[in-house]
C-alpha positions as CSV (number, residue, x, y, z in Angstrom):
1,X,273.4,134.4,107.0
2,X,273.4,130.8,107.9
3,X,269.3,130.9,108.4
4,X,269.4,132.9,104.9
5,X,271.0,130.0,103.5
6,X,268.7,127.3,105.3
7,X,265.2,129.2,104.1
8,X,266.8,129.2,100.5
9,X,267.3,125.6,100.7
10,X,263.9,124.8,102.3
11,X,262.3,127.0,99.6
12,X,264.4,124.7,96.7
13,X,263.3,121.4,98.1
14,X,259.5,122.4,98.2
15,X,259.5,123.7,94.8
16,X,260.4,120.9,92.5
17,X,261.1,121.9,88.8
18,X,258.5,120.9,86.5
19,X,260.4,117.9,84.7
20,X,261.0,116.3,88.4
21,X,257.6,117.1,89.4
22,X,256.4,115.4,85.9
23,X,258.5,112.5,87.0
24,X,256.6,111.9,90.0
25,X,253.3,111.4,88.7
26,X,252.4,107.5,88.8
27,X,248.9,106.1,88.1
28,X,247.8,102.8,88.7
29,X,247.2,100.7,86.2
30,X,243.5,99.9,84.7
31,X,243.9,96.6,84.4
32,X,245.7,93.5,86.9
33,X,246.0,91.8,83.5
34,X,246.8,93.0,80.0
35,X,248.2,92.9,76.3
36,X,249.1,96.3,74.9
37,X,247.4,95.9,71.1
38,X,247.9,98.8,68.7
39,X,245.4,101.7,69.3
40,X,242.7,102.0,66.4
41,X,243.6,103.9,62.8
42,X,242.8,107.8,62.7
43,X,240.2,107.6,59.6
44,X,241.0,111.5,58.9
45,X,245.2,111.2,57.8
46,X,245.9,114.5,58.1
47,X,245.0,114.6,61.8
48,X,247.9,113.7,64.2
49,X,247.9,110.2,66.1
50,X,245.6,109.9,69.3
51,X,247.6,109.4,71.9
52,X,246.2,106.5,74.0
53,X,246.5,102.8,75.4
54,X,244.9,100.2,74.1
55,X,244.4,97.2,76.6
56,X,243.1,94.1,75.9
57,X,242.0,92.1,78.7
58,X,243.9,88.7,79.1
59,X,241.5,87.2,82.3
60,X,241.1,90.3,84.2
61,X,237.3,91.7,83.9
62,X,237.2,94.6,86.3
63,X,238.4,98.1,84.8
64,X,239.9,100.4,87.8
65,X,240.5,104.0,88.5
66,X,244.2,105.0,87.7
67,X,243.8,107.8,90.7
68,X,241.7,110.0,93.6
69,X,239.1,111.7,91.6
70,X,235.5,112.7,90.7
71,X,233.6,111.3,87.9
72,X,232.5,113.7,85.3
73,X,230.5,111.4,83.0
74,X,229.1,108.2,81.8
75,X,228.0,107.4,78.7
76,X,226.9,104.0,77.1
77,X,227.1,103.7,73.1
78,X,227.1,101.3,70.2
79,X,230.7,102.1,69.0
80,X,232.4,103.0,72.4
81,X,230.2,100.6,74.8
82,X,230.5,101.9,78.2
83,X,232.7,104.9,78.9
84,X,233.4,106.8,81.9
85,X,235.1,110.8,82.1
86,X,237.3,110.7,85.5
87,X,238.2,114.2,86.7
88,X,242.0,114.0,88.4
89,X,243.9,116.9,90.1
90,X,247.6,115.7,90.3
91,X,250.1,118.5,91.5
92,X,248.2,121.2,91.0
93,X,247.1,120.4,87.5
94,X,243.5,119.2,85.7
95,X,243.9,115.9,84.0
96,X,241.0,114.1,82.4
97,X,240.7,110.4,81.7
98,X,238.7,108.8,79.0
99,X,237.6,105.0,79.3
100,X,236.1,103.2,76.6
101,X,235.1,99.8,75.6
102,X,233.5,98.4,79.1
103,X,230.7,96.3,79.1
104,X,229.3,97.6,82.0
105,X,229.6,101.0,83.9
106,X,229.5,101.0,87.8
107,X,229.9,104.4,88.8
108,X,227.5,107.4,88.1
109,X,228.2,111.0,87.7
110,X,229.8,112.8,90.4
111,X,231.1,109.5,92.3
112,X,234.5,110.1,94.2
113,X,236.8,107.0,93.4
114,X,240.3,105.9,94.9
115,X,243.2,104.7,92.7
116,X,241.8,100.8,92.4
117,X,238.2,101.6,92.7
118,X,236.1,99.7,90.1
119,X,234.5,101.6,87.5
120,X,233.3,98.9,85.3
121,X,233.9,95.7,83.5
122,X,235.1,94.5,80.3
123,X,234.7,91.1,78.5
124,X,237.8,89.1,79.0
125,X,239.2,89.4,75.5
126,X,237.7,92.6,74.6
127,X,239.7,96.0,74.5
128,X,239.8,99.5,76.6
129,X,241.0,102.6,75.3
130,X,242.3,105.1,77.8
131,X,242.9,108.3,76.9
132,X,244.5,111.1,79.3
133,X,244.3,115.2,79.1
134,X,246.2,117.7,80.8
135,X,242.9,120.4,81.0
136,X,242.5,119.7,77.0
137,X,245.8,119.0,75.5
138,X,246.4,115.0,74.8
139,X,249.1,113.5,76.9
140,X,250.3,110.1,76.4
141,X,249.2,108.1,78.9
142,X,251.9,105.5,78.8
143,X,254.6,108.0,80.1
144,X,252.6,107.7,84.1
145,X,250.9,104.4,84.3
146,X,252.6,102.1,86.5
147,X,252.1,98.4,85.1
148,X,255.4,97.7,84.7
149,X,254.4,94.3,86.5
150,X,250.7,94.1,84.7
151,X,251.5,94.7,80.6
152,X,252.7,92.4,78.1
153,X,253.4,93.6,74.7
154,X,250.9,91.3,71.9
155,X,254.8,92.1,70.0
């Protein structure tokens, strides 16, 4: 009975329920140094919000990876600048991140990047948008980026 009760508790500790395991997730911030500014209007009003983060750079000029993963693309155009798709597998699930707004891209498709690694630059003063998906649902990247320490509201 006693090992019964011990393999039901090892099984409850490995198995964390969603909402704890949602918890968990922490990403590093993109930026050492940054202003949250309002994210840009939706032109279309009947379409819901875009859920993103909007950071202008204060002196920082180096954008970083928020986490372990594989770049899925690059693109470079006039209204988003530089961009960069990172591919992220965080507790068993598929997260995409969009950056846009660098100046300059420094990784290339299919790159593996660590939380930190520089992807790019931006202007100091200009903006990044950073948008996160679970698979293809929006998810407000707000609720796991850790830059407690890094973001000062423009407010």
């Amino acid at each position: 009975m006693k090992r019964l009760i011990k393999l039901c508790l090892l099984v409850a500790l490995l198995q964390p329920t969603f909402l704890h395991a949602q918890n968990e997730i922490r990403l590093q911030c993109p930026l050492n140094d940054a202003t949250i500014v309002p994210p840009p209007k939706n032109v279309i009003h009947y379409d819901e919000p875009d859920l993103c983060i909007v950071l202008q750079s204060v002196p920082d000029s180096i954008v970083k990876s928020v986490g372990n993963g594989r770049v899925t693309n690059t693109e470079v155009t006039e209204e988003s600048k530089g961009g960069v798709v990172l591919f992220v597998k965080l507790q068993g699930k598929d997260y995409y991140f969009w950056y846009t707004g660098m100046s300059k891209v420094l990784v290339k498709r299919n790159d593996v990047v660590k939380p930190g690694q520089a992807l790019g630059y931006v202007a100091p003063g200009d903006h990044i948008e950073l948008m996160m998906y679970e698979f293809e649902t929006p998810v407000d990247p707000i609720k796991y980026l850790d830059c407690k320490n890094v973001l000062k509201s423009d407010k």
